[in-house]
N, C-alpha and C positions, 0 to 999 in steps of 0.2 A: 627396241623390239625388232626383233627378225622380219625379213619378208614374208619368210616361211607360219610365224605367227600370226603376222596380216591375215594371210589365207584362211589360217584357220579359225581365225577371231571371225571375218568379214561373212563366210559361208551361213554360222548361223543366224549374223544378222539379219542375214539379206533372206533367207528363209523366215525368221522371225517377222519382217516384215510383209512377206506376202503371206502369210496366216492371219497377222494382222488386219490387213486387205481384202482375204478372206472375211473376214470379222465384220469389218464396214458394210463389204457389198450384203451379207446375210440379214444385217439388222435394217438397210436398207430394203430390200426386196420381205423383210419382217413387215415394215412400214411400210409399203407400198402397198398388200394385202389389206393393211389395218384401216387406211384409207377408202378403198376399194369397198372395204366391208361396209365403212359407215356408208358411203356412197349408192351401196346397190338398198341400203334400207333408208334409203330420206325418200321421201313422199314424191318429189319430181322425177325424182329416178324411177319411182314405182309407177308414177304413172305412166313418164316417157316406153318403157316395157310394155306395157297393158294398149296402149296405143299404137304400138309397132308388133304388137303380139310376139315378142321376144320370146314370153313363155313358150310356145310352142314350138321355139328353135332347143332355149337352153331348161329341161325335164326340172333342173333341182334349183328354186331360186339362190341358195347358197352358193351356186357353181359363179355366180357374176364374180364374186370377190375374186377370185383365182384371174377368171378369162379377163378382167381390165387390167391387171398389171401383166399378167402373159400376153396382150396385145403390144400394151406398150414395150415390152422389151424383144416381141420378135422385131418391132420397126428399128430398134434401134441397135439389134444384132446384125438387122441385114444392110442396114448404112454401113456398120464397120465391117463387114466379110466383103461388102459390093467393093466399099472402097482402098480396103487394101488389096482384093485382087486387081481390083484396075491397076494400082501402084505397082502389081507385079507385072501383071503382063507388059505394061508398058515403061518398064526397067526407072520408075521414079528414084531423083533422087532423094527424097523424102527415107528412101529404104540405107541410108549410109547409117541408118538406126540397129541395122542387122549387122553390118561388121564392126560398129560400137562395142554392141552387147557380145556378140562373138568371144571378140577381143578381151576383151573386159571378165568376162568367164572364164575364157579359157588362163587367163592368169589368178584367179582365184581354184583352179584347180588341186587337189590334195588327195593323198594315198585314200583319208579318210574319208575324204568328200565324194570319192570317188567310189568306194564302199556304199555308202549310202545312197546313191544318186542312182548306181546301175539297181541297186534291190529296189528302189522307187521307181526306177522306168519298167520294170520285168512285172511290176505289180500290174500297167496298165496294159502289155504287151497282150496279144490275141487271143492266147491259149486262155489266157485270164478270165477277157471279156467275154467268152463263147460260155466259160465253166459258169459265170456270173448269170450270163443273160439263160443258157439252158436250166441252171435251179430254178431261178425267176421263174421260168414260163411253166417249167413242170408244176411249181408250186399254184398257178394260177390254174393250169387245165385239171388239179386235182380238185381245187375250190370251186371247179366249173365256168369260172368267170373268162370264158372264150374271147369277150371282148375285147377284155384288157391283155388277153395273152397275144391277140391277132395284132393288137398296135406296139404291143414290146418286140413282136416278129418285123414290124415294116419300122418302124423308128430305127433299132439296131440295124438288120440288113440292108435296108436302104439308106443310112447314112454313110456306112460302110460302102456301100456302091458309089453312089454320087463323090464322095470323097475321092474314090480312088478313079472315077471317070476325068475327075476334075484335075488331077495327078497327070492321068495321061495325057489331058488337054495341053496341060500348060507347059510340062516337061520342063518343072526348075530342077539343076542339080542341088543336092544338099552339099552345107557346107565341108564335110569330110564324106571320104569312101567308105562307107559300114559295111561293103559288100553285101549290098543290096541287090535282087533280082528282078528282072520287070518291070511292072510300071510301083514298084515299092522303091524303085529306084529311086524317086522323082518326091520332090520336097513339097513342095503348096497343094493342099492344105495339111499340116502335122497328123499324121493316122493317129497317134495315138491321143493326139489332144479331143479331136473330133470324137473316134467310139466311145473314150470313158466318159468326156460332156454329155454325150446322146445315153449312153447308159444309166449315168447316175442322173443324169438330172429327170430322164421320164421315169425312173423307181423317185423321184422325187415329186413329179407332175400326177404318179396314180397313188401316191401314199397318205400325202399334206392334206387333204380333203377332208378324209374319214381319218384321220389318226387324229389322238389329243392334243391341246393346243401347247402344252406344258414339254411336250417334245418336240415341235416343230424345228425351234429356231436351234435348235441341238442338232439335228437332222441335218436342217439346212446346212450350217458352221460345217461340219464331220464332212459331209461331202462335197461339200467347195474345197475345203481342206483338201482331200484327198484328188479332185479334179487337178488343181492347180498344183500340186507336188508334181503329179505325173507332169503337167506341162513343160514346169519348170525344167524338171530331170532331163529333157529332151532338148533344152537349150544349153545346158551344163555342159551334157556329154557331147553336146557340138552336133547332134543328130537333127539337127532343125535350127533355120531360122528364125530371131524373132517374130518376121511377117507369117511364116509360115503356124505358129502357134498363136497369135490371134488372131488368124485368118478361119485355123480349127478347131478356136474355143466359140469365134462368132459365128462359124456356120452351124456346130454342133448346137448350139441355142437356138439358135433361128431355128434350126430342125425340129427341135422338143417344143418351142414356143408352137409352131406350125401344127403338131402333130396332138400339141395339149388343147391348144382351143377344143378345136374338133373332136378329142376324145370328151371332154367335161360337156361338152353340148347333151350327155347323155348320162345318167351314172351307170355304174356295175353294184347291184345289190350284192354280188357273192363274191365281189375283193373282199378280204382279209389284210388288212393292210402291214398289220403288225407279225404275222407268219411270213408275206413277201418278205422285208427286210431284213427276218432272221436267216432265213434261208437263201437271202441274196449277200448277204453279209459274213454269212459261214462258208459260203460257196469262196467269196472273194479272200478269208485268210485260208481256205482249206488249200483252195490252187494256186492263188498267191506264193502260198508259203512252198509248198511242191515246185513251181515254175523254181523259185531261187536258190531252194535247195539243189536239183539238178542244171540251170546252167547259168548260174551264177560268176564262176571260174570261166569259163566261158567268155561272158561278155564282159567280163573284167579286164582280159585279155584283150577282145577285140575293141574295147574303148580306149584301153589304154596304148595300145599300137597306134590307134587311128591320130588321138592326140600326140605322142611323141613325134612320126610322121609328119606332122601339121606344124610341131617349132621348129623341125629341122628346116 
């Protein structure tokens, strides 16, 4: 067998298995809920509440099952975001993990792969998230539900902000020149792993609650799915370091974890939950599919310069 079939055998293994992965972490955080659940109705739990007057913090006794596993997983998004930015700023070599994967990518590179990986990055690319998160919130201020449209405004915007503060903070180069401008220059944390975690995953924090149980872990699967392609794609094309995309998958969680507590402390009677995801969901293949259609050639182009560039 060729090398050149290596490539194109190995690409969708190695995709195959972070769906996979996908897969685990969903039936995990499925089971972490189901525990939670039984948890927040056993008799000490209920009493522990009533003695602390919890009730008066969190309106919907239901809301516990969600807020114990989003507790546990903000602490232990923001262990790994703390600790791999410490590794960055302070040049660990712990990070020879980045020019492994690098390396290692970039020889599984292919005409095909290459096709598919830029139409996967362009899915998570700005224009995308803005067309996503704008139906979202229209959909929600026409349902009335201001609440939940006011924390889809500061979740998005503000991760987006702090992300790119933390950008100029640290001012790591990315592994190749994308002819990038300002501080998009600048590689830790991955913009684009950060916005679509913080996106999908709070259309995932205001949906899971009120939606039927018979969809959830379908929900969940589809957009982990979708999170971690785009991250993927940004290490493929060499646009991001390893460090740099679990630096953006773990701040972007800590973020929704942070931003979910706080929202569930309260419900929204006039969420719709199942209208949000149509219209968040149509939004994303409407402009999706728009983004790839006009610059597709494009960045086919500038990825594929950047890599040949990079063997020579």
């Amino acid at each position: 067998m060729t090398e050149a079939s290596l490539a194109y055998l190995s690409l969708p293994v190695l995709i195959g298995l972070l769906l996979l992965a996908v897969l685990v972490a969903s039936l995990c955080l499925w089971g972490g809920i189901g525990v939670s659940r039984r948890l927040s109705t056993h008799q000490r739990f209920e009493r522990l509440t009533a003695h602390l007057n919890l009730d008066r913090l969190v309106r919907s006794p239901a809301d516990w099952r969600w807020i114990l596993p989003l507790a546990g997983l903000l602490f232990v998004s923001a262990f790994v975001f703390f600790a791999v930015a410490e590794d960055v700023l302070e040049a660990d070599p712990a990070l020879v993990a980045d020019q492994v994967t690098y390396s290692h990518l970039r020889a599984l590179r292919s005409p095909l792969g290459d096709q598919i990986m830029v139409a996967i990055t362009e899915l998570g690319d700005s224009v995308v998230v803005l067309g996503v998160a704008a139906s979202g919130i229209g959909w929600l201020l026409y349902c009335r539900a201001r609440r939940t449209a006011i924390f889809w405004l500061i979740a998005i915007a503000g991760g987006s902000l702090i992300n790119t503060v933390i950008k100029g903070a640290l001012h790591r180069p990315r592994p190749t020149d994308l002819y990038h401008a300002g501080w998009d220059q600048f590689s830790f944390p991955s913009g684009h792993s950060t916005t679509n975690a913080v996106l999908y995953g709070f259309l995932l924090a205001t949906t899971l609650l009120t939606l039927r149980s018979r969809w959830r872990l379908g929900l969940i699967a589809s957009l982990g799915a979708l999170i971690t392609l785009i991250a993927f794609s940004r290490l493929y094309l060499g646009a991001h370091w390893l460090s740099d995309v679990v630096g953006g998958l773990a701040f972007g969680t800590l973020w929704v974890c942070g931003l979910s507590v706080i929202y569930l402390c309260r419900s929204d009677p006039n969420l719709r939950p199942v209208g949000l995801i149509i219209f968040s969901l149509s939004a994303l293949l409407l402009v999706g599919a728009t983004n790839i259609v006009f610059n597709h050639a494009r960045d086919m182009e500038r990825y594929h310069i950047r890599a040949l560039d990079d063997a020579r």
